[in-house]
Every structure is written in C-alpha cells, then in structure tokens.
MIZA-473727 format. One record per residue: residue in three letters; chain; x negated, y negated, z of N, C-alpha, C in turn. Coordinates in nm, 3 decimals. Layout:
BEGIN
SITE, ala, A, X, Y, Z, X, Y, Z, X, Y, Z
...
END
This chain:
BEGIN
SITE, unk, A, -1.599, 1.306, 2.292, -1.549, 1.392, 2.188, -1.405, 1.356, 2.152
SITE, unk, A, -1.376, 1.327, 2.278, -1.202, 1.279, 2.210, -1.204, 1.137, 2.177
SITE, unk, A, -1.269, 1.046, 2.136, -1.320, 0.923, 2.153, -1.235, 0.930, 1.988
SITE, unk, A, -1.169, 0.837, 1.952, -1.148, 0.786, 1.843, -1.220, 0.723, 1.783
SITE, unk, A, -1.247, 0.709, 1.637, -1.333, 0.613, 1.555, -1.246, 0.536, 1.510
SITE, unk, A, -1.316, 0.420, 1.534, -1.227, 0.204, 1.493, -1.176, 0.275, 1.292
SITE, unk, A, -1.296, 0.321, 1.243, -1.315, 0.314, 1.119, -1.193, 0.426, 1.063
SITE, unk, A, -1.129, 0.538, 1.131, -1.042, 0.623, 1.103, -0.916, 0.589, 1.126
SITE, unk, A, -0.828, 0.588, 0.980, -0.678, 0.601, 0.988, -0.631, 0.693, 1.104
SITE, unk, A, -0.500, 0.672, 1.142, -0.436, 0.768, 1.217, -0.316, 0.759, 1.165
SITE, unk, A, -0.229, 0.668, 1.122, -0.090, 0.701, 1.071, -0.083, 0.706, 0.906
SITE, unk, A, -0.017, 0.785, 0.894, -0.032, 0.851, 0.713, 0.071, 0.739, 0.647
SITE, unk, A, 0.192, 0.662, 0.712, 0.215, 0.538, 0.671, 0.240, 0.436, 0.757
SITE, unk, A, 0.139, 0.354, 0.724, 0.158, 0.173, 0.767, 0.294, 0.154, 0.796
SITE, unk, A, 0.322, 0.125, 0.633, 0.417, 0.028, 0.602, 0.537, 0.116, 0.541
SITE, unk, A, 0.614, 0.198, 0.608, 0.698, 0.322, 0.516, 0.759, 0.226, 0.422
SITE, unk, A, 0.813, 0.131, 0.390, 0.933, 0.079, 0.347, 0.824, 0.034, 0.166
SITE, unk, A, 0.697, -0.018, 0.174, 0.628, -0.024, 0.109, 0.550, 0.066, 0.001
SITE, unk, A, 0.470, 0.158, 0.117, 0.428, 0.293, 0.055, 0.534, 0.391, 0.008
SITE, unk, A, 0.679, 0.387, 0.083, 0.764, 0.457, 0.072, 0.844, 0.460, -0.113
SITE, unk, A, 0.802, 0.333, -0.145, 0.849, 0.265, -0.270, 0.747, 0.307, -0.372
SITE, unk, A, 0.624, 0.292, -0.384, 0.485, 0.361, -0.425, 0.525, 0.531, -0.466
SITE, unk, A, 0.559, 0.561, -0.352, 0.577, 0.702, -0.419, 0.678, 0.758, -0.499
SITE, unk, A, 0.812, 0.641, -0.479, 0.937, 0.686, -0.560, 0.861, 0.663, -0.692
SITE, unk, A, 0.791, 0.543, -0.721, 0.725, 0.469, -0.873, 0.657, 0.595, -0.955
SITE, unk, A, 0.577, 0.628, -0.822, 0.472, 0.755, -0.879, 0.558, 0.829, -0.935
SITE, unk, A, 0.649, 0.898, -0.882, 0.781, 1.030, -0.908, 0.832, 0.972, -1.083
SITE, unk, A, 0.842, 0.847, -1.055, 0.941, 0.772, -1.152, 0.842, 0.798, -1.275
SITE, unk, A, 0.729, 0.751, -1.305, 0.599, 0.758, -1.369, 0.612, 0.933, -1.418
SITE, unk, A, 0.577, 1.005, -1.350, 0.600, 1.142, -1.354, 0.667, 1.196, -1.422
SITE, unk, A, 0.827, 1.139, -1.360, 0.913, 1.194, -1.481, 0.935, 1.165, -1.617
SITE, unk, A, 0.903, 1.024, -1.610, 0.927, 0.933, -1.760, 0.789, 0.992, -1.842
SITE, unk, A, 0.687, 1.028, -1.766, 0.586, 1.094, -1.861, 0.589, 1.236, -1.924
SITE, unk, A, 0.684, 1.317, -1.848, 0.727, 1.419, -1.865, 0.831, 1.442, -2.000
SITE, unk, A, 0.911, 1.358, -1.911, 1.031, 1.347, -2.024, 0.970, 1.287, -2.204
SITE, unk, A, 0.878, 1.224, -2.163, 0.870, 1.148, -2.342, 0.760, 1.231, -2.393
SITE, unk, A, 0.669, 1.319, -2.320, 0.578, 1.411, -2.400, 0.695, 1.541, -2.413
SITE, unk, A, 0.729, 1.603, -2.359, 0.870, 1.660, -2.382, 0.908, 1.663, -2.520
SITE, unk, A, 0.979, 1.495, -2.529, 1.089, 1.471, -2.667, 0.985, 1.431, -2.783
SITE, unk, A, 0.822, 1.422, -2.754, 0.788, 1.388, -2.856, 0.719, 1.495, -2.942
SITE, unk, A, 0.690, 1.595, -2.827, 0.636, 1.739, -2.933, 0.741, 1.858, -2.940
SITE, unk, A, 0.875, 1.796, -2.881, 1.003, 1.878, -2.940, 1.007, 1.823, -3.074
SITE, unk, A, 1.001, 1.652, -3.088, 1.006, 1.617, -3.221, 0.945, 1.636, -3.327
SITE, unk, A, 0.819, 1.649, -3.277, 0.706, 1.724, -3.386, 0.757, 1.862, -3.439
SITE, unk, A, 0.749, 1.932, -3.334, 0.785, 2.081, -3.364, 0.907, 2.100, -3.422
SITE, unk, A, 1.011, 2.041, -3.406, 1.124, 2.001, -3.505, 1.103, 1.956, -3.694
SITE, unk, A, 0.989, 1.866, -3.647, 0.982, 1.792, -3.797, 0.896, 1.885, -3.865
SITE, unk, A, 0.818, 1.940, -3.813, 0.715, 2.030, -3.899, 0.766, 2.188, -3.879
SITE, unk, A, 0.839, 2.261, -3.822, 0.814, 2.369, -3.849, 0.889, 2.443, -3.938
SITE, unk, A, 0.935, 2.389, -4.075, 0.966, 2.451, -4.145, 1.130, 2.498, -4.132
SITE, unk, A, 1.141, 2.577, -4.196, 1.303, 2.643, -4.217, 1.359, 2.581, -4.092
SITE, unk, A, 1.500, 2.540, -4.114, 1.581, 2.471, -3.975, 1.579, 2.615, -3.900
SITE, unk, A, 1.575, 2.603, -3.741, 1.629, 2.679, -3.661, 1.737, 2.646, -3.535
SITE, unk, A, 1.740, 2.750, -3.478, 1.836, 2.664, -3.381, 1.767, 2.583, -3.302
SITE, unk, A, 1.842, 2.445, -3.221, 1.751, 2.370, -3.134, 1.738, 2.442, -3.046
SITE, unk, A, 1.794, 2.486, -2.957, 1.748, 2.616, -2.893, 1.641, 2.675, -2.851
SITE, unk, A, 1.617, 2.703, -2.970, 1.491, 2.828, -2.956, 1.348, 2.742, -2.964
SITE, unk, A, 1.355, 2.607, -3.015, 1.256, 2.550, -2.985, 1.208, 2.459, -2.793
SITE, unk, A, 1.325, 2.491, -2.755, 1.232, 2.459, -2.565, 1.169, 2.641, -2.556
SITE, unk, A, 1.260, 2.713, -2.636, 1.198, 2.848, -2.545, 1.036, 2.852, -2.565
SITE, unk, A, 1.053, 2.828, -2.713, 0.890, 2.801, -2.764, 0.749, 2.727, -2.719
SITE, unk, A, 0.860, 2.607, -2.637, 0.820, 2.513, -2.601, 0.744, 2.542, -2.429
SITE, unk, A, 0.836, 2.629, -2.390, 0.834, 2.661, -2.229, 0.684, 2.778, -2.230
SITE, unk, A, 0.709, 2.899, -2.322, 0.603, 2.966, -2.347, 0.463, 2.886, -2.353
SITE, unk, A, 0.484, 2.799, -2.439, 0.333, 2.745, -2.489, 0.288, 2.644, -2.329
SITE, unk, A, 0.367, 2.580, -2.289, 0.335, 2.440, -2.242, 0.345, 2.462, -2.068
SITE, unk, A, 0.434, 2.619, -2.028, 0.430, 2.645, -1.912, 0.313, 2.621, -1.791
SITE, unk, A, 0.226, 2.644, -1.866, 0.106, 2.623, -1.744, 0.073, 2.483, -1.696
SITE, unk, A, 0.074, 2.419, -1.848, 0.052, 2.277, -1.874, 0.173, 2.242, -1.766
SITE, unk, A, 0.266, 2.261, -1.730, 0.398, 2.179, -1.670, 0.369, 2.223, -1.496
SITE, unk, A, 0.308, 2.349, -1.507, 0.292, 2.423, -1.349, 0.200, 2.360, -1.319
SITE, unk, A, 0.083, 2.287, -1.332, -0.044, 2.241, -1.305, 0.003, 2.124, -1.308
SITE, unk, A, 0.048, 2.016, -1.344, 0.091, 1.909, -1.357, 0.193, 1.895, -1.204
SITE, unk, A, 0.292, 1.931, -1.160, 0.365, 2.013, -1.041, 0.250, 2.021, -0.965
SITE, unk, A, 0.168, 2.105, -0.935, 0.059, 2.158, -0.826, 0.001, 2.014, -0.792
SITE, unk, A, -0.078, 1.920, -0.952, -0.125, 1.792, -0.879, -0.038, 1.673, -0.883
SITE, unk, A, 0.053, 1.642, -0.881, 0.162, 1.555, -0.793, 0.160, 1.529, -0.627
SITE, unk, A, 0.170, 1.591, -0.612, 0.182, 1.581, -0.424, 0.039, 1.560, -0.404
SITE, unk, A, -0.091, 1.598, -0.433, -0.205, 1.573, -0.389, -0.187, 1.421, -0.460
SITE, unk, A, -0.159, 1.374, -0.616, -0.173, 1.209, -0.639, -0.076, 1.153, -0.545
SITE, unk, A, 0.001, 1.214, -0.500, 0.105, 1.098, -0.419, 0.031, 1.094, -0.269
SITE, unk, A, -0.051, 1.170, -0.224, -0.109, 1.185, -0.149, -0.235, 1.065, -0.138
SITE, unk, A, -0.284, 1.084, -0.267, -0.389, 0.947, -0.294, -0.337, 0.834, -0.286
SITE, unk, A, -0.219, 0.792, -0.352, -0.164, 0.670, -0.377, -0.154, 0.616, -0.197
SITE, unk, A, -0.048, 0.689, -0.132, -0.034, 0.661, -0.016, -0.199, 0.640, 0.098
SITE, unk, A, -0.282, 0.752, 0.076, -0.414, 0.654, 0.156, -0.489, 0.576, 0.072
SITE, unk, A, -0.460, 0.544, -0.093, -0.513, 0.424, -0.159, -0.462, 0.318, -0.072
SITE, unk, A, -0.347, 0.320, -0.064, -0.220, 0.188, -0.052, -0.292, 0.193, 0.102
SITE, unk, A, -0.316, 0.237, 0.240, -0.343, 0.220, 0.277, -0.440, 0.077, 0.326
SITE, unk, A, -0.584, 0.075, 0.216, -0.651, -0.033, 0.207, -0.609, -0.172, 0.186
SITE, unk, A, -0.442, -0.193, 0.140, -0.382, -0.288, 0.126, -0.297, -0.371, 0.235
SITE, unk, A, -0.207, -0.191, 0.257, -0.100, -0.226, 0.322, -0.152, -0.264, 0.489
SITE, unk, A, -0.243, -0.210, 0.525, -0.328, -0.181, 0.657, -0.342, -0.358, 0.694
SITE, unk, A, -0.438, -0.410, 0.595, -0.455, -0.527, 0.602, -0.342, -0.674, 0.628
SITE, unk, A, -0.241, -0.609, 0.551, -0.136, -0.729, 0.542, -0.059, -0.724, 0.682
SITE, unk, A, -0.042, -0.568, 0.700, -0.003, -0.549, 0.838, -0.010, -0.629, 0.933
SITE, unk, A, -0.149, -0.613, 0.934, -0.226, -0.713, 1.059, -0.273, -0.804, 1.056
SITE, unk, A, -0.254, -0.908, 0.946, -0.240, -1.002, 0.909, -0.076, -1.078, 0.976
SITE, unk, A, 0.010, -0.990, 0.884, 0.159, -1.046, 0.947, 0.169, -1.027, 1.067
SITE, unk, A, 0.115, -0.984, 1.163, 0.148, -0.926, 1.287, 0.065, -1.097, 1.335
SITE, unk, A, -0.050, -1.081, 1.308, -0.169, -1.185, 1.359, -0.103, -1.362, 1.357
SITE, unk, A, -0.018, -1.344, 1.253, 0.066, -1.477, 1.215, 0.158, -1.480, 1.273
SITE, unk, A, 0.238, -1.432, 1.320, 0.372, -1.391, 1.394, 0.334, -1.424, 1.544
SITE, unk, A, 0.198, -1.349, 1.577, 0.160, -1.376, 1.697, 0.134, -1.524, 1.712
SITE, unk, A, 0.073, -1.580, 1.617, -0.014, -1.758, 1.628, 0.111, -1.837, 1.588
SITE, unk, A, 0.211, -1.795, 1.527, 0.311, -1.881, 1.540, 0.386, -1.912, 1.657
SITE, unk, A, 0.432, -1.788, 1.714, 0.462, -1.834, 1.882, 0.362, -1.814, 1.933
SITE, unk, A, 0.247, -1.901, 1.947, 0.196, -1.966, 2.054, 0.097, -1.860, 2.140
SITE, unk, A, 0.082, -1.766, 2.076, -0.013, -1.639, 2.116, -0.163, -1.664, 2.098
SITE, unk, A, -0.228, -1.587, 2.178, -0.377, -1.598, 2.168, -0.405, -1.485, 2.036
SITE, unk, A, -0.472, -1.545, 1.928, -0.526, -1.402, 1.878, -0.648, -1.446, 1.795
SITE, unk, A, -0.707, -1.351, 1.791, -0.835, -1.318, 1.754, -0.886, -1.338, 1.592
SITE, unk, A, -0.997, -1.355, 1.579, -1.007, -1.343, 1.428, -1.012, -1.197, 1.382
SITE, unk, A, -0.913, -1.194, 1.233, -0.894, -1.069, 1.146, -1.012, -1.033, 1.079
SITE, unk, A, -1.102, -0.924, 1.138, -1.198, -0.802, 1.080, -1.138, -0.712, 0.982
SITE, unk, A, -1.157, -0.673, 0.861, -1.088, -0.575, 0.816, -1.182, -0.478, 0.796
SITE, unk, A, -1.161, -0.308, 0.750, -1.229, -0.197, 0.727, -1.297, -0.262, 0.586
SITE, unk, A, -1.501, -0.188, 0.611, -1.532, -0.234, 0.484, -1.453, -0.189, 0.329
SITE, unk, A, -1.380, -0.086, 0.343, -1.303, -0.079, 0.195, -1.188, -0.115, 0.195
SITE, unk, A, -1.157, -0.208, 0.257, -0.987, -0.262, 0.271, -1.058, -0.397, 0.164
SITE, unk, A, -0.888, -0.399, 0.106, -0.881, -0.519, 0.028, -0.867, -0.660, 0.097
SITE, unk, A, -0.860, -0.757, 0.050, -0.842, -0.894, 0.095, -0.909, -0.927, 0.233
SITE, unk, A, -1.011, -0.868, 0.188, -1.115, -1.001, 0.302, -1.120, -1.094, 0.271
SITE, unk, A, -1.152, -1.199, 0.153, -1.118, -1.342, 0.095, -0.971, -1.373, 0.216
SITE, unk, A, -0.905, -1.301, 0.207, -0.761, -1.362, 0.292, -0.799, -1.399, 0.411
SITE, unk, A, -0.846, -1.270, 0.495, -0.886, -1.264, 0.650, -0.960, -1.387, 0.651
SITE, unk, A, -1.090, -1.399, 0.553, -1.140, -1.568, 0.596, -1.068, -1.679, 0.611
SITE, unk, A, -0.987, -1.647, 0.512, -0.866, -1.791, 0.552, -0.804, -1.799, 0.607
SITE, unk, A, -0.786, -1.667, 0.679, -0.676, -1.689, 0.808, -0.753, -1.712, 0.900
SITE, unk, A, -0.864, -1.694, 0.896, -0.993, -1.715, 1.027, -1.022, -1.880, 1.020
SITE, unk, A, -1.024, -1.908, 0.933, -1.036, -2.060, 0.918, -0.916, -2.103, 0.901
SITE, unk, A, -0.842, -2.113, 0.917, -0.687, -2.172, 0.966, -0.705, -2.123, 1.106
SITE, unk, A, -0.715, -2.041, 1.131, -0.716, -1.963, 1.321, -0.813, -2.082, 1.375
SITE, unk, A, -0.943, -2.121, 1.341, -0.979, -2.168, 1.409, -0.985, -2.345, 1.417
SITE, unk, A, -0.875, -2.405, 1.308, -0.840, -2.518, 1.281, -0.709, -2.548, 1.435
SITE, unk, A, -0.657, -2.401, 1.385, -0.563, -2.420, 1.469, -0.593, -2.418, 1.651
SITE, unk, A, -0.701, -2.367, 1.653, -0.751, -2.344, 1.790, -0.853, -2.481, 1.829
SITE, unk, A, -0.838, -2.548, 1.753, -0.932, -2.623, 1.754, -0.865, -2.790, 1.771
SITE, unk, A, -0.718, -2.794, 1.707, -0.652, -2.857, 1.712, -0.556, -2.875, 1.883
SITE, unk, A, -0.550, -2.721, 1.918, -0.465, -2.700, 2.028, -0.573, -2.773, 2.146
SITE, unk, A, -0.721, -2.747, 2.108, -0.788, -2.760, 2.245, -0.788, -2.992, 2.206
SITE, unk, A, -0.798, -2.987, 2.102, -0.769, -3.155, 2.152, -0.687, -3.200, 2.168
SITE, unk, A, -0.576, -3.126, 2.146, -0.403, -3.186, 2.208, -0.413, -3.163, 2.344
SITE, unk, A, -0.488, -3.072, 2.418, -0.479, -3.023, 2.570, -0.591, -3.178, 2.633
SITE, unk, A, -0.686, -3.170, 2.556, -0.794, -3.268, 2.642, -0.685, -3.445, 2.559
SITE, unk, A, -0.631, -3.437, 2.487, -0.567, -3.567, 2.506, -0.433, -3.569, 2.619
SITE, unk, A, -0.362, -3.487, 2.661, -0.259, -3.500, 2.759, -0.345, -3.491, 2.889
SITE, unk, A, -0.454, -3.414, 2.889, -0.503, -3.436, 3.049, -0.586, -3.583, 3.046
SITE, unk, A, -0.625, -3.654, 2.932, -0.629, -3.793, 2.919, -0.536, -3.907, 2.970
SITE, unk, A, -0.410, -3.865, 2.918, -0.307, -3.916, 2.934, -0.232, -3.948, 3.047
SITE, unk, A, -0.199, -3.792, 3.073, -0.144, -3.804, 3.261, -0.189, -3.883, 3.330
SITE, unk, A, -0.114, -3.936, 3.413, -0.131, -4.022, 3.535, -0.196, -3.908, 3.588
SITE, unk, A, -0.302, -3.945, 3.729, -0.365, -3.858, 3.843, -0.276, -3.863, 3.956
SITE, unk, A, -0.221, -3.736, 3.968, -0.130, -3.720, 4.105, -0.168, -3.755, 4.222
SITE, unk, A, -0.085, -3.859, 4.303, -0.115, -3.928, 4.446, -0.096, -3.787, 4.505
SITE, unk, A, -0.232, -3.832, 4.596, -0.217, -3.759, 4.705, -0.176, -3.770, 4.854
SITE, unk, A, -0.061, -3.745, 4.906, 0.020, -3.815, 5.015, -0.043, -3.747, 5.135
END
C-alpha cells in the first residue's frame, strides 16, 4: 500500500529554474491579454458611445459589465499555471535524466539505458542516447580486451 508507482510524479518541479520561467511567461501572457482586451473595448466604447464623457466613467462602466468576466479569468489562472507546470513536466522530466545520464557516462560511470514515461516527450532522443550508450559500451569493452592483449603476463617469482 505504501509501495510507490514507477509511472507517478512526486515532485511538482523537476527543473524550478525552467518551469519556474514557464510560469512567469504564463503570468506575462495573462497580463498582456488582459491589458490589450482592456484598451481595445475601452476604445470601442470610447469611439462609439456617443456624446463625449468623462474617461472616467467609462472603466466604471467597464468594471460593472466585464467584472465577472475578469473574476473567472483570476479563479482559472492558477489551475492553467498548474497545467503548464505538470504539462512541462513530460519534457522537463526527460531532459533531466537525460543530463544527469550524460554527466554520469562522461565521467566514466556505469549507466543504464534511458526508458521514458509513455507520455513523456523525446523518446526519438532516449534512442539515441541508447545507441550512443551502447557504442560507447561497446567501444570501452574492446579497449579493455586490447590492453589485456597487450600486457606483458606477470612473472611469477
């Protein structure tokens, strides 16, 4: 029962520095969408409604009509930033352990071939790192059987 599943996330971010950037974009997105539907049906409502009034009184107008529209928009933010971050997941998860897997085979580490979750992105990659992994493992074992070629056989005194 307490058994973890291979197939279940456990940390809500991988890669903070990555996902962490994702969500400022999202925010950024948010506001710039905010802001230009904003100035563009202030502008409407400016150009069409007749007799000048004060600018003013057209956000009050604006706040009345569009309030809910702006409160509901607010409510689903944090649930999309919520998506974005376990979307990004399927990406960031992968590269992770990818860079980790390379880092390891560069100094001289044993490691394994990269499996990824069936909805993670870049499996095309993992094959190629699996086939480089095993070029490279494959290379190491005939450099080992050419030096034990090589060596002299130690006298035995």
């Amino acid at each position: 029962m307490s058994e973890i599943k291979r197939d279940k996330r456990i940390r809500k971010f991988v890669d903070g520095k990555l996902q962490g950037a994702l969500l400022l974009r999202v925010l950024l997105y948010a506001f710039c969408c905010f802001t230009v539907v904003t100035v563009m049906i202030l502008t409407w409502r400016i150009a069409v409604s007749g007799p000048a009034r004060l600018f003013y009184t057209h956000f009050d107008d604006l706040w009345f009509q569009y309030a809910p529209v702006v409160i509901a928009l607010l409510l689903l933010l944090p649930l999309i930033m919520i998506d974005v971050v376990r979307f990004s997941h399927r990406f960031v998860g992968p590269m992770l352990r990818m860079r980790r897997a390379m880092k390891e085979l560069a100094e001289g580490g044993k490691v394994e071939p990269l499996r990824f979750r069936k909805n993670d992105f870049w499996h095309d990659a993992a094959d190629h790192f699996n086939m480089l992994l095993r070029r490279v493992q494959e290379q190491e074992e005939q450099l080992a059987q050419t030096r034990q070629a090589v060596e002299p056989p130690e006298l035995v005194s």
